[in-house]
N, C-alpha and C positions, 0 to 999 in steps of 0.2 A: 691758556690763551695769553700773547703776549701785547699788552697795553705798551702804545705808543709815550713821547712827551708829553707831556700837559703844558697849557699856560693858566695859572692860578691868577684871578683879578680880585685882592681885597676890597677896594671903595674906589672910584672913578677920582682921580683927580683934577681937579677945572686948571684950566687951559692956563699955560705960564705963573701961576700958583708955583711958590718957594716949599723947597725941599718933596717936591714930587718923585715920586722912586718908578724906574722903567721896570717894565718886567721882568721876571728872573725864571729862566726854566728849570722843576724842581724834579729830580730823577724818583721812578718811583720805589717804591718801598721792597728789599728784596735784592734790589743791582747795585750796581756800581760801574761807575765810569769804565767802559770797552765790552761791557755785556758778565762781566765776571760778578758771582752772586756777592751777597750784600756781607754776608761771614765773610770773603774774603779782602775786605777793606784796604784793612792792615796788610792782607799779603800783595793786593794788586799795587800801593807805593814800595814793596820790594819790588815786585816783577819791573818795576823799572831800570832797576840797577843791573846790569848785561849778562854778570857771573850765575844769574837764576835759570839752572836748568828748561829748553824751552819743554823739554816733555814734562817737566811736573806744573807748567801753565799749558799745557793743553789736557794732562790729568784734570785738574780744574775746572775746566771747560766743562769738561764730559760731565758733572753733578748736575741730577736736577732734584726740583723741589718736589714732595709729595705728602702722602699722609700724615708722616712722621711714625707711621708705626714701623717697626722693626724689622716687618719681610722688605718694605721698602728700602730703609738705610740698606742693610744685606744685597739688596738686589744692585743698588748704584755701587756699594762697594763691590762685589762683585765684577763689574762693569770697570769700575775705575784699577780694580786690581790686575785684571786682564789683561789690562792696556798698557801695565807698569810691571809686567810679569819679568821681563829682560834686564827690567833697571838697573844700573848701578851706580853710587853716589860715595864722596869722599870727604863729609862734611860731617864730621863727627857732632854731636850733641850732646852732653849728659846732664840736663835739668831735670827738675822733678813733673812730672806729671801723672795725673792721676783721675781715672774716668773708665765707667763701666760700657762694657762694647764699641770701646773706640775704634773708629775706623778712620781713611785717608782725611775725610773732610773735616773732622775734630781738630786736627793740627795743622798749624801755621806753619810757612812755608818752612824757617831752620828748625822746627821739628821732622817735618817729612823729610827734611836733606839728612835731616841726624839719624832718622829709624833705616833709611836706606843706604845709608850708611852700615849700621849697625847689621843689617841683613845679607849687605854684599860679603861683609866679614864670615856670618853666618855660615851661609851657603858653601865657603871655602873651608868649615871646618872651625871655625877661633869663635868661640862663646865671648862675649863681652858683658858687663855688666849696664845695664837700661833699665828705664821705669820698668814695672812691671805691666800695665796698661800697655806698652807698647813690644813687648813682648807675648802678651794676647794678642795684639794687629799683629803678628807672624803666624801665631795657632790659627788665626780664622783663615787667614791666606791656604794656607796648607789643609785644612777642611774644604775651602769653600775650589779646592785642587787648583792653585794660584802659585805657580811654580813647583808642579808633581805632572810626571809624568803618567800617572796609573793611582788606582785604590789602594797599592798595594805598596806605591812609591811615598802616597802621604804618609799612610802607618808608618814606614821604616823613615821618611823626615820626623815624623814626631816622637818616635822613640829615639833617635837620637839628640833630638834637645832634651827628650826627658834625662839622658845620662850627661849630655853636655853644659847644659843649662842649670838643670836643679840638682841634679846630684852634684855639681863643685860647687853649689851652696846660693846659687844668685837664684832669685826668685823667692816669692813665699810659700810659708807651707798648704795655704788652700791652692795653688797652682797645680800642686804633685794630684790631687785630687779629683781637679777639673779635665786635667788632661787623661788622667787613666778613664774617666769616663767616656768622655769625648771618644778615647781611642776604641773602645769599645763599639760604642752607639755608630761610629761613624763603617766600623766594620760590618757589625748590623746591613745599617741602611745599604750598605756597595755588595753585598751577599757575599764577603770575602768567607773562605770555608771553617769550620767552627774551629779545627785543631790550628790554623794560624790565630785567627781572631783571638781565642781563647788567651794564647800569652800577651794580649793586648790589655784585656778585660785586670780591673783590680784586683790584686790577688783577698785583701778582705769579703770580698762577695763571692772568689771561687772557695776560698775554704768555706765560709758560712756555707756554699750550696753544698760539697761535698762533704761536709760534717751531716748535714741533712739527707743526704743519699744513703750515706752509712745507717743514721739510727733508722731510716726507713725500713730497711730490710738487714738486721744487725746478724742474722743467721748465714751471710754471706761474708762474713770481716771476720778479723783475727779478735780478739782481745785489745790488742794496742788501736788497732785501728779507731775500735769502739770505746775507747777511753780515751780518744785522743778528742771522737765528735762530742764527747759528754762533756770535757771540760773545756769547747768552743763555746757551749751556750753555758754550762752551770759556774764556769769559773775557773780560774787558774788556783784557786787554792785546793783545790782537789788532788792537784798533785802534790799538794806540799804535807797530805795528813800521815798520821803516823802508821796508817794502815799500809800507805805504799812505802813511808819509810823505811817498817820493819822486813818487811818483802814483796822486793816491786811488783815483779811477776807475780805473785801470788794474790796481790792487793788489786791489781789492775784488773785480773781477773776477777775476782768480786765483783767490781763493780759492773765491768763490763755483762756477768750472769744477769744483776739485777733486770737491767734493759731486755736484755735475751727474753725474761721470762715475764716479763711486763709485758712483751709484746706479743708471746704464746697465751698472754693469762688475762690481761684488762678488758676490762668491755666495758663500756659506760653508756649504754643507751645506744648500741651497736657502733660506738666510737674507739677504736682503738688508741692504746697509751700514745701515740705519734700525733695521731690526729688530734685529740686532748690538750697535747702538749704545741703542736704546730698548726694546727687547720690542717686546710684543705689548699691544695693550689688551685688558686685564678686568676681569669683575665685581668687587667687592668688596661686603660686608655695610659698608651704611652706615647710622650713628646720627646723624642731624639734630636738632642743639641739644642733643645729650648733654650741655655742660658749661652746661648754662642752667638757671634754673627753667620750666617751659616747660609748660603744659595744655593738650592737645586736647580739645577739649569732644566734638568730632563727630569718628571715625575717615574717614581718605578710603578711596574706593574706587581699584583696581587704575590706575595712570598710569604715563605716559612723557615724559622730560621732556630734551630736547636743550638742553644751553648753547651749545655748540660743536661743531667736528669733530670734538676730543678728549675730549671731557669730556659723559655723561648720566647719564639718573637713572631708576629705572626701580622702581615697586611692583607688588607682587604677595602676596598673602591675608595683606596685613600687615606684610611686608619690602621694607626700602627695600636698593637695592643702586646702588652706583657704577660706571658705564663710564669707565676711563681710563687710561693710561699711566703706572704709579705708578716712581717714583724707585729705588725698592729694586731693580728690574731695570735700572737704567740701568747701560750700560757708561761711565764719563766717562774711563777711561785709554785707551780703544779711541777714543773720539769726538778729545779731545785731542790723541791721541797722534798723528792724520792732520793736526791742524793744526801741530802743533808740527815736523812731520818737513816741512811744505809750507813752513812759516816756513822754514825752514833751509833749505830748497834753493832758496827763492824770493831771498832773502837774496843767496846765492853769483850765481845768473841773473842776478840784478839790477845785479853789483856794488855793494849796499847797502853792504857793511861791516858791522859789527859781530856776526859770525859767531857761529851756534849751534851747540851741539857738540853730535854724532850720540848719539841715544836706539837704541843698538840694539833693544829694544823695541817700537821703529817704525819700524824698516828694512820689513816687510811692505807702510807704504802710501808707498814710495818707486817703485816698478813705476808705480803710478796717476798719482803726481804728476807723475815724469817723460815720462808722454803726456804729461798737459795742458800740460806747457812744449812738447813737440814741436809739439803741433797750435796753438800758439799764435806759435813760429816758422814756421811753414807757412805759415799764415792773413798774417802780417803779411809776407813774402813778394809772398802775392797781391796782397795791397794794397797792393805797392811796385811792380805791374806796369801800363806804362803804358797807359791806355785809351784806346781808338780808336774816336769817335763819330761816324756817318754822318749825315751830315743829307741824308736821299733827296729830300726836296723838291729840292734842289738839283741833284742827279745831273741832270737833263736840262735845266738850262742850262750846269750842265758838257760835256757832252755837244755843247750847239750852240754855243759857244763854241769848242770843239775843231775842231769841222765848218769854221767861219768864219778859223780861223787857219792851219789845214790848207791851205782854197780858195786862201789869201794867199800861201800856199809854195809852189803849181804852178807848175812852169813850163807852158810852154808843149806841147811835148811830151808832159808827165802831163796836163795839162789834156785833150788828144787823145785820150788814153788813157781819160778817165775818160767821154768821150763816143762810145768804140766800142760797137756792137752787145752788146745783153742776151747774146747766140749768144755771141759772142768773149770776154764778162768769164765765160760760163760755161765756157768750156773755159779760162781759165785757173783757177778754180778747182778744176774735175778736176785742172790740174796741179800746182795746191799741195795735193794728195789722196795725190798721189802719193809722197809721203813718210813716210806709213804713215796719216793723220788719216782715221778711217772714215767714210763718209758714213753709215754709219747714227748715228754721234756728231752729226751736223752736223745732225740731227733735233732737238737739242734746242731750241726755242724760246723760249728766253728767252737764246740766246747767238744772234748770226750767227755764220757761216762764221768769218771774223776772229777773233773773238775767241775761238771756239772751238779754233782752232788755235794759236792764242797758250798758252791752257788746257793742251793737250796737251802743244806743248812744255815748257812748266813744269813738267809733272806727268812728263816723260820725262827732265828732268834736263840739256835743252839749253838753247842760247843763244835768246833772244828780240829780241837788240837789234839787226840786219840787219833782222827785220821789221818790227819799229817803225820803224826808219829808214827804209823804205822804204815803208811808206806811212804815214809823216809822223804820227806817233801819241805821245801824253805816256802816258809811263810811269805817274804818277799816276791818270791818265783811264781806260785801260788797268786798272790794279789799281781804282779804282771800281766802273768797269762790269760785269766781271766778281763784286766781292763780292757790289753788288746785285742782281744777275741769281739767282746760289743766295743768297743773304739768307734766304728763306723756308724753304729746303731745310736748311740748316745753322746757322740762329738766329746766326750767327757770321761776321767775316769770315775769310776760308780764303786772302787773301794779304796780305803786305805790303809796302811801298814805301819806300826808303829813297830816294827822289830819281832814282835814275839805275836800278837793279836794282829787281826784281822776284819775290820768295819766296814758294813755297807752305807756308803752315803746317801742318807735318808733322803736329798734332791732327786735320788734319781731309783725309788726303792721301788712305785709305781711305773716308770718308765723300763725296769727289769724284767716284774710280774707280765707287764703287757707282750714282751718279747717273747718269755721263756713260754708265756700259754696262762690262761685264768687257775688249772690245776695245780699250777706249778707246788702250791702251800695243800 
């Protein structure tokens, strides 16, 4: 409501009575002479002087008084910044000033000519040095979309102060902070899409989320990956231990198994190692651009807003609320405490030297650690075991090369022999049956007779080198023939040769007997 004059009467004074004072009308508390608020005092005797912009005394005009809370300043600033959206001014300023959420009506007239000033240079590209207070009165303009053409036009103004501005060094270092936020939240609120938003967003909070994505599910990441999210949260001296000094890769891996097998292996009251060590993700009441000046002109309706795996955003009849894994539940003595206990045992394994002394406190993840060294002596083991590679193409000139060297060895005699009657080579074969080799074994088809009984005897624990000698056969050819022959049956070879001898590999001595028949022995 707006109150009229007043005439104030102190005490009646009697009629021609010395030094009587006539009345004085007294303006009320709040204005100033021409209707211009009471803040502007000081600036309505400028606006006297002609060189005062008349648009920044009809800016002026436009303030009015209210609650004083902060949606209100926002909403007039808003209002007054609209109105001054085209300005431009050629009165430089560079005094000090200094004041949290400063907006138009904080400064007096040659500051407003000096930031508008400073702005118009802006816009054209040329970064100046200003308070820093009034370089936040540009951020909120460009939040509250005060010279942007689009959501999409502020981001791309505000990242370029963020390179014009703070990267050649003017501004302080909480600014870089306030803004990557802001750029973020303000993406948020306008549902710009998560893959632009996202190079908006501070890069500290997307690594913190994607180091937490990784240990989440570490069966999907390389090694590096997973020892890069471990020394996000346990530390950068992780990579300085003499266990990656002495070999990276090999160090890195270590640690990265640890994790691996923590999270195949912990259970703590149906908690797993992540969860232990991180919670759980939830809701939180979030306030976007709480420390800004900042106007919605239009309310949004109910949205969801994914940045990440860790990190959403989610409204509903008004309230904005946060998905994510906040810090306040982080365990970091329990997370640490498995590296620091791995450090140390990795250390002594390694014979690194420069020994850690035991944290009883994290004796519990010494159980764990000490698998993954086991299955890591195990594994390298394996791979100290020498492999034995077939080249089957080959087998049947091996094969007829044998035949050909064999034919070179007969005498005369054998030669005889090997041209008797089908009738007569079959009854000697009953007679080498006769020694237990069952003819329903001699069924199998992919061995003859020969080498079937060669099989047997191996598998019974006898001598083989009479029949080889005897009919003229290489013990190599011999262990060939036969691995190819089950190749398909046992994915493996089932004997070996050392030149002159001939072994069955006892991995595979039952998987033989099953093939050849329960009689086979």
């Amino acid at each position: 409501m707006e109150l009229s004059k007043c005439t104030i009467v102190l005490e009646e004074a009697p009629a021609g009575s010395v030094g009587a004072y006539s009345d004085t009308p007294l303006p009320f508390a709040g204005t100033a002479q021409g209707g211009f608020p009471q803040r502007y005092q000081t600036a309505q005797r400028e606006l006297s002087v002609p060189e005062i912009p008349e648009k920044i005394c009809e800016m002026i005009r436009i303030y009015e008084y209210g609650d004083g809370s902060l949606a209100h300043k926002a909403k007039i600033f808003y209002r007054q910044g609209k109105f001054m959206e085209d300005y431009e001014d050629h009165e430089p300023w560079q005094g000090a000033y200094r004041r949290y959420f400063t907006t138009y009506h904080d400064l007096n007239v040659r500051q407003l000519r000096g930031y508008f000033t400073w702005r118009t240079y802006v816009r054209k590209g040329e970064y100046r040095p200003i308070a820093a207070s009034l370089a936040y009165l540009y951020l909120y303009e460009l939040l509250c979309g005060i010279g942007t053409a689009s959501a999409e036009d502020t981001l791309c103004k505000m990242k370029a102060f963020e390179v014009g501005f703070l990267d050649s060094g003017i501004g302080d270092p909480g600014m870089r902070h306030n803004l990557r936020r802001w750029m973020l939240e303000y993406a948020v609120l306008h549902g710009i899409p998560s893959e632009m938003a996202i190079q908006y967003a501070d890069p500290a909070i997307l690594e913190k989320d994607g180091a937490l994505a990784v240990l989440k599910d570490p069966k999907q990441h390389t090694d590096e990956e997973i020892f890069t999210a471990i020394c996000t949260f346990a530390g950068k001296k992780l990579q300085e231990s003499p266990v990656v000094a002495k070999d990276e890769s090999k160090g890195r891996h270590l640690y990265a198994e640890v994790w691996r097998y923590l999270s195949e292996n912990y259970d703590e009251g149906g908690r797993t190692i992540f969860s232990a060590c991180f919670g759980e993700r939830k809701s939180y009441i979030w306030h976007p651009l709480s420390n800004a000046v900042y106007w919605e002109e239009y309310k949004s309706s109910d949205m969801d807003f994914v940045l990440d795996e860790c990190r959403s955003y989610h409204l509903r009849n008004g309230v904005w609320q946060e998905k994510r894994y906040d810090k306040l539940y982080f365990d970091s003595g329990r997370f640490c405490g498995v590296f620091h206990e791995a450090d140390r045992l990795f250390r002594r394994a390694l014979k690194t030297g420069r020994y850690l002394r035991e944290n009883p406190e994290d004796a519990w993840a010494s159980p764990y650690i000490h698998a993954v060294l086991e299955a890591e002596r195990q594994a390298e083991l394996e791979a100290a075991k020498p492999k034995i590679t077939i080249n089957f193409s080959g087998l049947e000139r091996i094969r007829q090369d044998a035949l050909v060297t064999r034919d070179s060895l007969l005498t005369d005699e054998e030669t005889a022999e090997e041209a008797e009657p089908a009738a007569l080579k079959e009854r000697q074969n009953d007679e080498n049956n006769v020694d237990g080799v069952l003819t329903s074994g001699a069924s199998f088809d992919r061995l003859d007779a020969l080498h079937l009984r060669l099989l047997t005897l191996l598998l019974r624990g006898q001598s083989i080198e009479e029949l080889i000698k005897t009919e003229h056969l290489m013990p190599s050819v011999v262990t060939d023939t036969i691995n190819g022959a089950l190749f398909d049956e046992i994915g493996d070879n089932l004997l070996e040769c050392d030149g002159d001898q001939i072994f069955v590999v006892e991995d595979y001595r039952e998987d033989i007997m099953e093939i050849l028949g329960d009689g086979i022995l």
